[in-house]
C-alpha positions in Angstrom: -57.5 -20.5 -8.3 -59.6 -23.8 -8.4 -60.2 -25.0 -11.6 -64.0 -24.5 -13.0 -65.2 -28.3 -13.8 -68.6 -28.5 -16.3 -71.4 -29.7 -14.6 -72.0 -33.3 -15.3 -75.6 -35.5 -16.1 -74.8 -36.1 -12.4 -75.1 -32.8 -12.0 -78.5 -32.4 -13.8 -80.4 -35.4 -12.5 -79.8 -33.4 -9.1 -80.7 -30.4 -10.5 -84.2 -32.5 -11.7 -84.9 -33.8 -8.5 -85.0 -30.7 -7.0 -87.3 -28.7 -9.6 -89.4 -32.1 -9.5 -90.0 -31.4 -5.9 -91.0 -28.3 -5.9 -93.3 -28.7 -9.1 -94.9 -31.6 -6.8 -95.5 -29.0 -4.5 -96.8 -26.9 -6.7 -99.4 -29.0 -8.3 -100.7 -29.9 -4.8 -101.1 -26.5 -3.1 -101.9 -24.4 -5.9 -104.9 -23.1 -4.0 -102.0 -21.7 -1.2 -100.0 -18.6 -1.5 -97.1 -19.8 -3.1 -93.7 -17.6 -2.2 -90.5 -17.7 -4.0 -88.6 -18.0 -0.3 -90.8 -21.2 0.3 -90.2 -22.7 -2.9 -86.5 -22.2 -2.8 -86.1 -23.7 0.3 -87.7 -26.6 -1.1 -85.6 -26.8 -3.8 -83.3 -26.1 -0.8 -81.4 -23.4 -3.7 -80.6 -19.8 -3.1 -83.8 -17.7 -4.2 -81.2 -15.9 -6.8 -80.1 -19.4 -8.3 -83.8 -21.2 -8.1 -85.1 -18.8 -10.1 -82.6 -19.1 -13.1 -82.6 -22.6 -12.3 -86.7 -23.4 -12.5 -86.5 -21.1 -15.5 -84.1 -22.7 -17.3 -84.9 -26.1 -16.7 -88.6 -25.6 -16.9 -88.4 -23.1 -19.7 -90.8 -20.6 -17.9 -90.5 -18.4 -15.1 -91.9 -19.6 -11.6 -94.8 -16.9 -11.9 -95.5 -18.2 -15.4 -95.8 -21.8 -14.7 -97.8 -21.1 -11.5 -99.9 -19.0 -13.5 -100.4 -21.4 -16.3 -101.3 -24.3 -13.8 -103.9 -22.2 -11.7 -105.4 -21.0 -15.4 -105.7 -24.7 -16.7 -106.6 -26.3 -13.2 -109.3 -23.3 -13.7 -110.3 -24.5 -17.1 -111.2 -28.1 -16.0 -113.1 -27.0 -12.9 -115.1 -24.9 -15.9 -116.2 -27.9 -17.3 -115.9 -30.8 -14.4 -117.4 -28.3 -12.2 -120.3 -26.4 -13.7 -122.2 -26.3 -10.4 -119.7 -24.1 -9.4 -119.7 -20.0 -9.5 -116.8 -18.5 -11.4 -116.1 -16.9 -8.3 -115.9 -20.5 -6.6 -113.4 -22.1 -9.4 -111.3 -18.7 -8.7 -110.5 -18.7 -5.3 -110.1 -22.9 -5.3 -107.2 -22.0 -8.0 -105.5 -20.0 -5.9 -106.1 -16.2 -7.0 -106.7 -13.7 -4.6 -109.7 -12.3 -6.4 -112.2 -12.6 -9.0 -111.3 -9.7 -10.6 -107.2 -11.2 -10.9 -108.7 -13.9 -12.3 -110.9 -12.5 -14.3 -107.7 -10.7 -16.3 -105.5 -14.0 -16.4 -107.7 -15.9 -17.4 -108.9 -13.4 -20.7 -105.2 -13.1 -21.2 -104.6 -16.4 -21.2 -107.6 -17.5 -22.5 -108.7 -14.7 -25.2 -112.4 -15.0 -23.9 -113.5 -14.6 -20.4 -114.4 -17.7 -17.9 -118.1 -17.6 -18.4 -118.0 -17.5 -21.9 -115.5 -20.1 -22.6 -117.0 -22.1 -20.4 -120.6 -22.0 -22.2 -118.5 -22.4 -25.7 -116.3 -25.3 -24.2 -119.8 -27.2 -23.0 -121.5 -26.9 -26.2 -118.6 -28.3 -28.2 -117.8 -25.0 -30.3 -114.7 -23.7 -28.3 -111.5 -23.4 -30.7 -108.7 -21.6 -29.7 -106.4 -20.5 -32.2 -103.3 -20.6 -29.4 -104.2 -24.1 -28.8 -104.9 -23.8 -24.9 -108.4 -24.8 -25.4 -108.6 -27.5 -28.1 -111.9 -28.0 -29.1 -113.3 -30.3 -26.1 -116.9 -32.2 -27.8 -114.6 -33.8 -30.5 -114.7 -37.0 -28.1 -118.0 -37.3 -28.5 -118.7 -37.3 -32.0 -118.3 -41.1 -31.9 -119.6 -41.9 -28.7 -120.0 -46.0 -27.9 -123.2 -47.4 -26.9 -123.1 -47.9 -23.2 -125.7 -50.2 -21.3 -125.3 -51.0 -17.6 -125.6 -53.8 -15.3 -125.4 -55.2 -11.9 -122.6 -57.6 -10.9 -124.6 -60.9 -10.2 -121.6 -61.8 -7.1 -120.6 -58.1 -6.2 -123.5 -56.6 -6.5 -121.5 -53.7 -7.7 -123.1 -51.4 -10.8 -120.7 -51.8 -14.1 -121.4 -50.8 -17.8 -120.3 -51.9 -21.1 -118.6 -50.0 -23.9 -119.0 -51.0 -27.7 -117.7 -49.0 -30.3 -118.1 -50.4 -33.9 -115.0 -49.7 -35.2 -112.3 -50.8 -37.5 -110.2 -52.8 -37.5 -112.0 -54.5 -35.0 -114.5 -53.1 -32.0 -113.7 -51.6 -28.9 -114.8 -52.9 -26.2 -114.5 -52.2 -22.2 -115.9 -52.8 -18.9 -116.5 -49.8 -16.5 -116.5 -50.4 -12.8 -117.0 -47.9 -10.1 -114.5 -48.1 -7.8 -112.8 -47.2 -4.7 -108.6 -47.4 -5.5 -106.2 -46.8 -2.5 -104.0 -43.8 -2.1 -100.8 -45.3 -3.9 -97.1 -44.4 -3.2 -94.7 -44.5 -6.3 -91.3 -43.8 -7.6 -91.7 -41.9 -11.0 -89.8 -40.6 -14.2 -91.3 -37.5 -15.6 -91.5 -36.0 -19.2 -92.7 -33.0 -20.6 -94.4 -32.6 -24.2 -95.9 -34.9 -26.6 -96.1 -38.1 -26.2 -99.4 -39.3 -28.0 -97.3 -41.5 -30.8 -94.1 -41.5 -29.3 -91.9 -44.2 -27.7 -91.3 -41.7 -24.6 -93.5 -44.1 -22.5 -91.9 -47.6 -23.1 -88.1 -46.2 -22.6 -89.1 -44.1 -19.5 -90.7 -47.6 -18.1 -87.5 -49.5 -18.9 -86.0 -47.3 -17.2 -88.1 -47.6 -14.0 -88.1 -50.6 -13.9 -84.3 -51.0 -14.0 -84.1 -48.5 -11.1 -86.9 -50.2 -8.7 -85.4 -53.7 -9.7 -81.9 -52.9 -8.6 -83.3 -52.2 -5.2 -85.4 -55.6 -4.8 -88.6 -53.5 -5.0 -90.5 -55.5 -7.5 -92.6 -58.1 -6.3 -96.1 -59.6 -6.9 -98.3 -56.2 -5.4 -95.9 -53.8 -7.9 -98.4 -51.9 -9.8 -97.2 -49.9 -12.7 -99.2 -46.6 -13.7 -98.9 -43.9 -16.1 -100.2 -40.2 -14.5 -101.1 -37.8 -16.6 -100.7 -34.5 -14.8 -102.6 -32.2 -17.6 -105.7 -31.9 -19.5 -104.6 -32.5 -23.6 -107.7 -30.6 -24.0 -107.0 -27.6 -22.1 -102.5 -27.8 -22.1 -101.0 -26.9 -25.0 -98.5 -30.1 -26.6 -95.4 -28.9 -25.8 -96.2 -28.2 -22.1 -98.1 -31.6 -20.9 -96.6 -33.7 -18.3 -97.0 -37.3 -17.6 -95.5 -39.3 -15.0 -94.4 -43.0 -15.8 -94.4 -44.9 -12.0 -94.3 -47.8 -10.5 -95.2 -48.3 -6.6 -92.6 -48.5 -4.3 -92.3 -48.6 0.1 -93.0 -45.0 1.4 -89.6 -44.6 2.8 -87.9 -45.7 -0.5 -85.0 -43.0 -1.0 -85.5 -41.6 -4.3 -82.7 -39.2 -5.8 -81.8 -37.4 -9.5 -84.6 -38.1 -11.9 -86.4 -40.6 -9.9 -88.8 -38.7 -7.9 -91.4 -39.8 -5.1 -95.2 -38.6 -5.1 -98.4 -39.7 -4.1 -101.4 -41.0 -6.2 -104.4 -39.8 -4.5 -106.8 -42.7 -3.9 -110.7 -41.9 -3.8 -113.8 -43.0 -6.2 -112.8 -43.5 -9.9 -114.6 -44.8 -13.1 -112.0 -48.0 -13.9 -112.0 -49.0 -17.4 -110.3 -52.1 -18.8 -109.4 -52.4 -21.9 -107.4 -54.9 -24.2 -106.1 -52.9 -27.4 -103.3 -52.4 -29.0 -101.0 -49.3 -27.7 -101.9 -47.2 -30.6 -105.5 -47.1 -30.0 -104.9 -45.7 -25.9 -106.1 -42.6 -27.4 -109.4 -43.6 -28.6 -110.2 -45.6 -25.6 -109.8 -42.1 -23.4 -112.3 -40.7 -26.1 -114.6 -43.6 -25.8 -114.8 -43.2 -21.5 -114.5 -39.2 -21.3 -117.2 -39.3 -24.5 -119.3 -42.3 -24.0 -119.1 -43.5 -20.7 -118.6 -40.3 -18.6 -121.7 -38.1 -19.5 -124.0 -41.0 -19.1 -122.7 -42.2 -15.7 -124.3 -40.1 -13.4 -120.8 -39.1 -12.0 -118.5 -36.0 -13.1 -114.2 -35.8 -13.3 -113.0 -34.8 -10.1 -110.3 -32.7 -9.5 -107.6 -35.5 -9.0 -105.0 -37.2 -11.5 -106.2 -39.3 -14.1 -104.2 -42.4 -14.4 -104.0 -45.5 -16.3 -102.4 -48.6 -14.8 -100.5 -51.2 -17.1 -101.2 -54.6 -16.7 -99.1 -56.2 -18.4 -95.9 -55.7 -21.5 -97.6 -55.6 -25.2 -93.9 -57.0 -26.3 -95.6 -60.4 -24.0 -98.7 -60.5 -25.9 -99.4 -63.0 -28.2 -101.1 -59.8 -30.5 -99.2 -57.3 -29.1 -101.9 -55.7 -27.3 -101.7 -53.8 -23.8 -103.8 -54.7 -21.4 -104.8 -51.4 -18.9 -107.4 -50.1 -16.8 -108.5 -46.5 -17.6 -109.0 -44.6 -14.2 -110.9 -41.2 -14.0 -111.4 -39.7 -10.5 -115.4 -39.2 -10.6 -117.9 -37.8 -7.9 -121.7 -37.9 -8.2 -123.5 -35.2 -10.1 
């Protein structure tokens, strides 16, 4: 009788790459019918063993994580969308009916859609299961924002000031059309506000892309944040560290390939130090966003690193802030 052998971290970087691809897919269609045959195949797994497999690695069932991403993709249409019918955000999420969503969504939720999405808009939505942190905080300190026009582009930008301490924050915003961009990522899931998760995952990357001869003067480095921290509990938010590589780059165990949608976003640069990433989202989804005359769209927010804080002479990170945005 053959011996049994442990699986190996060989074994569970290919084990990643395959539950990475299917959440891809996932996040992508979750307005199609989704099957448990389709996704296996993907995962190119026995239905049987992709569904221990996905849960245990994932740490939620297949219908729960599909459930949980339809209900939160729900809960920022709510407020990106409010042109939209509850009916409309519904069947764009991917449930067959108003009614089904209707009783996810109070399950998930504790209030129905329309009510939660009147709370959520007037600032006074608190959810004592986290799921939908209170979403006007940003607000509350909102920068002065004036606008102007670009005397050589002739393109419309604005200025955010915040008085704050230490020092102020300060930005430009641009409006501006980014490309559709091709990277190689490494994904984590959970916290990762304070943390060090984001420089060791980009050491890593960069280790990987540089062993290949893929780094070069166009590399662009970006950090995807897959999940409303307003509306996704801690514990379950996902961000992608990536870097851009050739579309035909083969990509295997923990290094995964996706697709950055380009389209219209609100750019944002800022010069701050790492710690302070936080309050520069709050200052452009609190001050610059409502007074834009565009909305969040339904595509990933992204920031894109400019250069290493360890090079700075201050230690200061030097990013661009992207939000997808459409016209009101």
């Amino acid at each position: 009788m053959p011996k049994w052998t442990p699986p190996t971290a060989g074994h569970r970087a290919e084990y990643t790459a395959r539950v990475n691809r299917v959440v891809d897919h996932i996040e992508r269609n979750l307005h199609e019918p989704l099957s448990l045959a389709a996704l296996a195949d993907i995962a190119n797994l026995s239905r049987f063993h992709f569904h221990r497999v996905f849960g245990a690695m994932v740490g939620e069932t297949l219908n729960q994580f599909i459930q949980r991403l339809r209900l939160e993709k729900a809960a920022r249409m709510l407020l990106g969308r409010p042109d939209l019918s509850i009916t409309a955000v519904a069947i764009d999420c991917g449930f067959s009916s108003p009614a089904t969503f209707a009783r996810a969504f109070k399950a998930g939720f504790g209030t129905n859609a329309t009510q939660w999405r009147s709370d959520a808009l007037s600032s006074a939505c608190k959810d004592d299961r986290k799921i939908g942190k209170q979403v006007g905080k940003l607000s509350n300190a909102a920068p002065a924002v004036s606008c102007y026009i670009d005397s050589q582009t002739a393109q419309l930008s604005w200025r955010l000031e915040m008085q704050t301490t230490p020092e102020p924050l300060t930005a430009t915003v641009d409006v501006q059309e980014l490309p559709e961009r091709n990277v190689a990522y490494l994904r984590h899931v959970g916290p990762y506000g304070q943390t060090a998760v984001i420089p060791r995952l980009f050491a890593e990357l960069r280790t990987w892309v540089a062993a290949r001869g893929l780094i070069d003067q166009d590399t662009v480095s970006l950090v995807v944040a897959h999940d409303n921290p307003n509306v996704t509990a801690d514990d379950k938010l996902r961000l992608s560290v990536c870097m851009t590589v050739p579309e035909a780059t083969p990509c295997a165990g923990e290094v995964g390939m996706m697709s950055v949608p380009g389209g219209r976003f609100g750019v944002a640069r800022f010069e701050i130090p790492p710690a302070r990433i936080a309050e520069a989202w709050g200052a452009v989804m609190g001050g610059w966003l409502p007074d834009s005359g565009y909305q969040p769209d339904d595509r990933f927010c992204y920031e894109v690193a400019l250069n290493n804080p360890a090079d700075h002479p201050e230690g200061k990170i030097l990013l661009d802030i992207c939000v997808p945005v459409r016209p009101l």
